[in-house]
C-alpha angles and dihedrals in degrees: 000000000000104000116223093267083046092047094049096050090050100052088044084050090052089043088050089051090045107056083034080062098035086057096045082060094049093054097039090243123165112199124199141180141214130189105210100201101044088026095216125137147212129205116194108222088265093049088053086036084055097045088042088227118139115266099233094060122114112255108232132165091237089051087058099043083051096059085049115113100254078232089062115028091093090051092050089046094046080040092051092041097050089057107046093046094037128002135053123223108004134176122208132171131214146146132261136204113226119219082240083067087247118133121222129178114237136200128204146188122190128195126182145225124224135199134223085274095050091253117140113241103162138038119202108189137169129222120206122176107226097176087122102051088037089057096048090050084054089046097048087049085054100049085047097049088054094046085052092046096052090049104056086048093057091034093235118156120192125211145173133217125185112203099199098059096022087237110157115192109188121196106243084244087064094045086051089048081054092050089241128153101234093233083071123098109242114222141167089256095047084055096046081051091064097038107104109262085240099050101043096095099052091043094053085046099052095049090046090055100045087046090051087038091054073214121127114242147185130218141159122227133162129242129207103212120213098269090052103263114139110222129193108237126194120203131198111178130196124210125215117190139189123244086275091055097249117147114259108158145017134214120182141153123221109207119199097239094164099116098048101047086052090063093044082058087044094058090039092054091051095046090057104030136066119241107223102044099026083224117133115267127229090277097056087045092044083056102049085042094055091053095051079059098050117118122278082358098081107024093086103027101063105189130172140223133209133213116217133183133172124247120221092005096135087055088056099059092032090056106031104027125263091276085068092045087046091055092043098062079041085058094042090051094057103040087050094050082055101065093044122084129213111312103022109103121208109213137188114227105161140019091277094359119109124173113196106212097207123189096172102057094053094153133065098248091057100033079057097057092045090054091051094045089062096050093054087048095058092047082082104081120231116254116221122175107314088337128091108212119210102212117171136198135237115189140187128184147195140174130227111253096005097069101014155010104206137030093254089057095038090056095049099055092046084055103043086049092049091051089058088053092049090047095051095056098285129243103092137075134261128187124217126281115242117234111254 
């Protein structure tokens, strides 16, 4: 007979095993024993449920080794082995085959029982069947992977920029569109360093505004990398804000556009420029010409354009074939850009037909000499292949405001001017009439 003191240990004993087992069931836990001198085992119910072994089979060492993935069985051995000659308590994980056929990741923790001596006689481990978690984990590489994949086809990098600490985390496919290697800290500064000389200050505007706006934006910059390439980079930024509304925290994406802005320019370039003599076309004049107009931007800054057209040009592809006359109006292009300086602009406008757009003659004396300087130059014939080609000159000029207000009116005088010296055997330079 158990006495009062006996009776109460015992049932807080059972109490103990039981929420022992009760939490072994919350967690899906198998536990098992062996007895290393004897070398028999013991599975609880969950350990056989896990294994997916009957219940009523004998536990062997030799049943378990055989459940084990054949990848894994000399790692589970090496594992077993390590802990009994040299650690205590050691977890492990592995795979098993069921006898279903079906593969399910494991993990494991193993304690052990000493004698009087220090030798380990026992082992007392847990199983837990992690497959879930294991395949979500694959799952979640994968996704990754893919994400990273797609990203680095459509060259998007992701980052992250916490404006309370200053901390930046770039994707590895941002640090590759910078041209960084990914051991290095990104920073704010590190960012500004790669950021084009010319497009800094509208960069640092629009984040500061978006920042200030609480309001998500997009914008396009370019980079220099490190080995001196320039790169087109489109931005989108995300906005998170506190419960005031302030700005925390960024998240934005920085997308390589350089290809394809390189064929808008492409396009651009082809739209406004003549191909042949890569010089701009009337419309791209027509457009320079449109902002100088425009108001508070002409009335103090007075410029000049010349129309120029080329005498005898019709003799010279008749006579010589449309490749000489092509390299002809290549040869005109180059020796009229010539006499311009930054910020005039030479454009083609006919089929011998140029008109020199010059801010910075925007008088007569110096229109005048412009206009000489380009006759002398066209006394020198064009060489083209074993033939030396006479091409003269016939050229007619006006004045903002002198002569004009407006393009229409600009190029009319410049015309009217050029007839006369057309009418009057060509090769030489008039000036506009004034109006009476």
């Amino acid at each position: 007979m158990l006495n009062r003191e006996e009776e109460a240990l015992l049932k807080k004993l059972k109490r103990s095993e039981q929420r022992l087992i009760a939490a072994y069931k919350l967690v899906a836990l198998g536990t098992w024993d062996w007895d290393l001198i004897t070398n028999e085992q013991a599975w609880s119910d969950k350990t056989y449920e896990i294994l997916g072994v009957d219940s009523n089979v004998v536990v062997t060492r030799e049943l378990f080794e055989s459940l084990l993935h054949p990848d894994d069985l000399d790692y589970v051995r090496e594992k077993l082995e390590q802990g009994i000659s040299q650690e205590d308590d050691i977890t492990y994980g592995f795979r098993i085959i069921r006898p279903n056929g079906e593969e399910r990741y494991i993990y494991s923790h193993l304690t052990f029982e000493k004698d009087e001596q220090g030798k380990k006689v026992r082992v007392l481990g847990t199983n837990q069947d992690i497959t879930d978690q294991k395949r979500a984990e694959q799952a979640l590489r994968e996704s990754e992977e893919r994400l990273k994949a797609a990203q680095s086809l459509v060259n998007l990098g992701c980052w992250d920029w916490d404006l309370k600490t200053g901390k930046q985390v770039w994707s590895n496919e941002t640090y590759r569109i910078f041209g960084i290697d990914s051991g290095i800290e990104p920073s704010r500064a590190l960012f500004e360093n790669l950021i084009h000389p010319d497009d800094l200050a509208q960069t640092l505007a629009a984040t500061q505004a978006g920042i200030k706006s609480g309001v998500d934006f997009n914008f396009e910059f370019r980079i220099i990398l490190p080995n001196g390439k320039e790169r087109y980079i489109s931005a989108h930024v995300g906005i998170k804000t506190d419960e005031l509304g302030n700005s925390i925290r960024l998240l934005g994406t920085n997308q390589d556009i350089t290809e394809q802005k390189e064929i808008e320019l492409r396009i651009i370039h082809q739209a406004y420029h003549d191909p042949l003599t890569q010089l701009p076309n009337r419309m791209k004049l027509n457009q320079e010409l449109e902002c100088l107009l425009q108001p508070g931007q002409a009335s103090h800054h007075p410029f000049a354009i010349l129309w120029v057209d080329l005498d005898y040009f019709k003799q010279i592809n008749d006579n010589h074939g449309h490749l000489a006359g092509d390299a002809v109006l290549q040869d005109v292009a180059k020796r009229l850009k010539a006499q311009t300086q930054q910020g005039d602009l030479v454009a083609r406008v006919g089929g011998d037909e140029f008109i020199i757009m010059l801010k910075s003659a925007g008088d007569v004396q110096k229109l005048n000499a412009c206009a000489q300087n380009i006759l002398k130059e066209f006394q020198h014939p064009i060489l083209f292949e074993n033939l030396l080609l006479k091409v003269g000159t016939s050229i007619g000029g006006a004045i903002y405001p002198l002569h004009g207000e407006n393009v229409e009116s600009l190029f009319r005088a410049a015309d009217i001017a050029l007839y006369q010296v057309k009418e009057g055997g060509r090769n030489a330079y008039q000036l506009a009439q004034l109006d009476d």
